[in-house]
C-alpha positions, -999 to +999 in steps of 0.1 A: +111-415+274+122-431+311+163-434+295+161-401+283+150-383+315+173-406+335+205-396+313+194-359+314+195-361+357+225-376+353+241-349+328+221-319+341+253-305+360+277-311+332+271-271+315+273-259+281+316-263+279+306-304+282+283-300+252+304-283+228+330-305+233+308-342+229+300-320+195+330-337+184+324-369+187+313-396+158+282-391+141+263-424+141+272-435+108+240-458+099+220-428+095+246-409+076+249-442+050+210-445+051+201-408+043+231-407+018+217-442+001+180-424+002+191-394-020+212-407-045+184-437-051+161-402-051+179-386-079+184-414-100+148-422-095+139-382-104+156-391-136+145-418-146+106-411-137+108-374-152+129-378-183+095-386-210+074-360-191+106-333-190+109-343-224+077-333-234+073-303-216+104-286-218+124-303-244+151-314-220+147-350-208+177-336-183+153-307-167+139-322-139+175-340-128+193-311-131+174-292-106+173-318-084+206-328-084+215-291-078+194-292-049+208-327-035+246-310-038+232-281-019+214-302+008+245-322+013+267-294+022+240-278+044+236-311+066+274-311+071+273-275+082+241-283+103+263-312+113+282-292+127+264-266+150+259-278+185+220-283+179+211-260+218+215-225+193+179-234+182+167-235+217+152-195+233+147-168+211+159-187+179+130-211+185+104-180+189+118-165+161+111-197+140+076-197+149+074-159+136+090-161+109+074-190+096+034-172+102+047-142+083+056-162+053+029-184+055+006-150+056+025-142+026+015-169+003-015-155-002-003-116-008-005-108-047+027-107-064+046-125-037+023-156-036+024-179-063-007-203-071-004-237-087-036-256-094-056-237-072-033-242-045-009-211-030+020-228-016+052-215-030+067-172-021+083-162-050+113-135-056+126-132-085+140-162-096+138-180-059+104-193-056+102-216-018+073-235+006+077-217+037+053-248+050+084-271+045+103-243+075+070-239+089+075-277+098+105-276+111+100-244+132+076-262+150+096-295+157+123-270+174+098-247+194+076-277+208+110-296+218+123-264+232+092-252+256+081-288+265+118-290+277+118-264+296+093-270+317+098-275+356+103-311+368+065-321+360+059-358+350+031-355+331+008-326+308-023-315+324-049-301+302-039-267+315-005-268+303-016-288+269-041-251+261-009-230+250+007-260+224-033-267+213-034-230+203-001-227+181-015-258+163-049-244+157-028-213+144-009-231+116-032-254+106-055-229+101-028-207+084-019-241+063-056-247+051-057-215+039-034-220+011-051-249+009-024-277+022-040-304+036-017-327+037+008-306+052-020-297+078-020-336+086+017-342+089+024-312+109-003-321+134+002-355+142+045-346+141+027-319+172+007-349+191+039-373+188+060-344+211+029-339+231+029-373+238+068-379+243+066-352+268+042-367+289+010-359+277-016-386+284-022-408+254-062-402+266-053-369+252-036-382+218-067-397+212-087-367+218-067-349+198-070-373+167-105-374+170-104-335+168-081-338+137-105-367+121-137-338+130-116-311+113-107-332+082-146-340+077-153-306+078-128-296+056-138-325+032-171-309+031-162-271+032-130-279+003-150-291-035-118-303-042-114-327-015-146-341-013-136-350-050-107-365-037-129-387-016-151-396-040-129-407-064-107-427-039-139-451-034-144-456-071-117-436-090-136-450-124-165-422-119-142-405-142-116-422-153-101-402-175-104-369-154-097-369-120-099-407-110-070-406-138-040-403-117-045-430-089-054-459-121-024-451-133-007-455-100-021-489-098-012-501-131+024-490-127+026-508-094+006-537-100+029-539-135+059-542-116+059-577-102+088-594-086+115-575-100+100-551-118+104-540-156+139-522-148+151-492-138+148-466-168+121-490-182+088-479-172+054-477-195+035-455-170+061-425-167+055-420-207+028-394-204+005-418-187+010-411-149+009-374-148+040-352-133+057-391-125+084-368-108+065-359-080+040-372-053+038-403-076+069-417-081+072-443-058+044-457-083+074-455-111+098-471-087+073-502-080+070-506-115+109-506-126+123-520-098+094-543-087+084-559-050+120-567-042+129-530-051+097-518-029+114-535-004+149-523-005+141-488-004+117-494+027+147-513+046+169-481+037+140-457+055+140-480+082+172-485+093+170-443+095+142-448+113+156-466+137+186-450+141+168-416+144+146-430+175+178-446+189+194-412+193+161-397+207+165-425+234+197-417+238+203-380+240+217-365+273+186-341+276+152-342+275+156-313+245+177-331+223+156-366+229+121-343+210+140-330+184+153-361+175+119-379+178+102-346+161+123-352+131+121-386+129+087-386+134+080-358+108+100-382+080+084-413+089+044-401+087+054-386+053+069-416+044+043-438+051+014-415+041+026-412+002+027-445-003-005-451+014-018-428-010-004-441-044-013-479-034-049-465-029-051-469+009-057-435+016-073-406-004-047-382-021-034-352-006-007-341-026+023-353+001+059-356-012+083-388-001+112-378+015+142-381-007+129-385-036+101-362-049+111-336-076+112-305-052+142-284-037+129-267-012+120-300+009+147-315+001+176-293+018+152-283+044+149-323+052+188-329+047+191-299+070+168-316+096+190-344+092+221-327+102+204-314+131+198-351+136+239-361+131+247-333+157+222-347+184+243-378+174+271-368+179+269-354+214+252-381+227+272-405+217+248-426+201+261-466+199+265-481+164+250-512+157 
């Protein structure tokens, strides 16, 4: 990022009494409307997709909203705060600290009693009544600790495979410690949000490609190694091997969207969310919203995530420091490939690995801890000053 580094020469004298104070500037308000028009279209969408299924399950058509408008309040108030805090108290030991914390609880996961398993899968710590992902912090711990050691380093314009070994190892680490729960798509996200820094900080795109190749090697293996992906597989090339068992899901997908046409059925008016599509609420329901609100809905909601887009990769540009500029583009990164990668997944371009979209899956825990990244985001804003359109 040439701008960036030129800004941060430019800035590098100005000490931490300059920074505190540009944390009162204006936060760039296109991303603020954006993420705000993302989470209300979210919850509404929760609703509307879960209601039948809640319904049925829980005999509260309300269930699923509740919590997730609970969770949206809640993630407001914690991007303001984050908002807020000049975004250099992440840097140092609060950086290292995120790395630890996050391998003890992803070690946890799998400890009886504290662990909880869904479907085969242990992804969720539970206490009591809080039950979390610690891969949703586990992602974001990483954004900040890549950002804050690549930053650091000593004038140096590019990586050398030397100084890549130390990042390659922490990524080997947690994806290991994320395929153990099993969480492959969490494994995926995290790992290419990793190669984006990498690359942003001057690694040599030579080695981006290495390292997808090694990512492509390690999702074969695990496709062989895993039964349950390698079902996954198989039933993404012909999902009518079974379809009423487990080429079910991604039919149903397709007949919500393809149902949808132009405009779409309307909102509150899908066929597919009435026990057809299972758990409609979840990794699925951008397949309720093509269906209700149609190709010119599809398309709304993708010019919403990419005006945020946008904006978040014009404050990485823009940032005074080469620190700020990764965590912007970490974050922004990290929301875009999940983005993109569910709804490759329920229009059938991809296999399924159980990824959430941003906003709008049924799911607290990602929720604040995106509208938290977010803030982060505002206050990188904010101190740089970013220009609004």
């Amino acid at each position: 990022m040439p701008k960036t580094r030129t800004t941060l020469k430019k800035s590098a004298g100005k000490g931490a009494g300059s920074r505190l104070s540009a944390s009162a500037g204006a936060m760039d308000f296109w991303m603020l409307f954006s993420v705000m028009i993302l989470v209300v279209m979210g919850v509404t969408m929760v609703f509307s997709a879960s209601a039948p299924y809640a319904l049925s399950r829980f005999d509260d058509s309300y269930f699923f909203f509740r919590n997730q408008l609970k969770f949206a309040l809640i993630g407001f108030v914690v991007m303001i705060v984050t908002s807020r805090i000049d975004y250099h108290i992440y840097k140092g030991k609060v950086a290292l600290w995120g790395i630890i914390v996050s391998v003890i609880l992803l070690v946890m996961v799998r400890v009886p009693g504290i662990g909880v398993e869904e479907n085969g899968s242990w992804r969720w710590i539970g206490l009591g009544p809080l039950q979390f992902q610690p891969s949703e912090i586990a992602k974001i711990a990483l954004i900040v600790f890549f950002a804050d050691r690549l930053s650091a380093r000593r004038i140096k314009p590019t990586l050398n495979l030397l100084d890549l070994l130390p990042y390659a190892g922490i990524m080997i680490l947690f994806a290991g410690l994320f395929m153990i729960e099993p969480h492959l798509s969490c494994t995926v996200i995290s790992m290419l949000v990793c190669l984006v820094l990498l690359l942003c900080a001057g690694a040599r795109l030579a080695y981006f490609v290495v390292g997808l190749a090694g990512m492509t090697g390690i999702g074969v293996a695990a496709v062989s190694f895993f039964p349950y992906m390698k079902d996954r597989v198989d039933f993404f090339i012909n999902p009518y091997l079974d379809a009423s068992g487990k080429g079910y899901q991604i039919i149903q997908s397709m007949l919500a969207i393809g149902s949808g046409g132009l405009l779409g059925r309307g909102l509150g008016k899908s066929m597919q969310k009435f026990l057809y599509l299972p758990e409609p609420q979840n990794d699925f329901i951008f397949s309720v919203l093509a269906e209700e609100l149609g190709f010119v809905g599809v398309v709304g909601v993708l010019s919403v995530f990419m005006i945020f887009f946008f904006r978040g990769m014009k404050v990485a540009m823009q940032a005074g420091e080469l620190y700020g500029s990764l965590l912007a583009a970490g974050i922004t990164s990290l929301i875009a490939i999940q983005t993109f990668l569910n709804m490759m997944v329920v229009t059938k371009l991809i296999p399924s690995t159980g990824v959430s979209l941003p906003f709008f899956s049924a799911g607290g825990t990602s929720l604040v801890i995106l509208m938290a990244a977010v803030g982060i985001l505002l206050n990188i804003s904010r101190q740089a000053g970013a220009e609004k359109i």
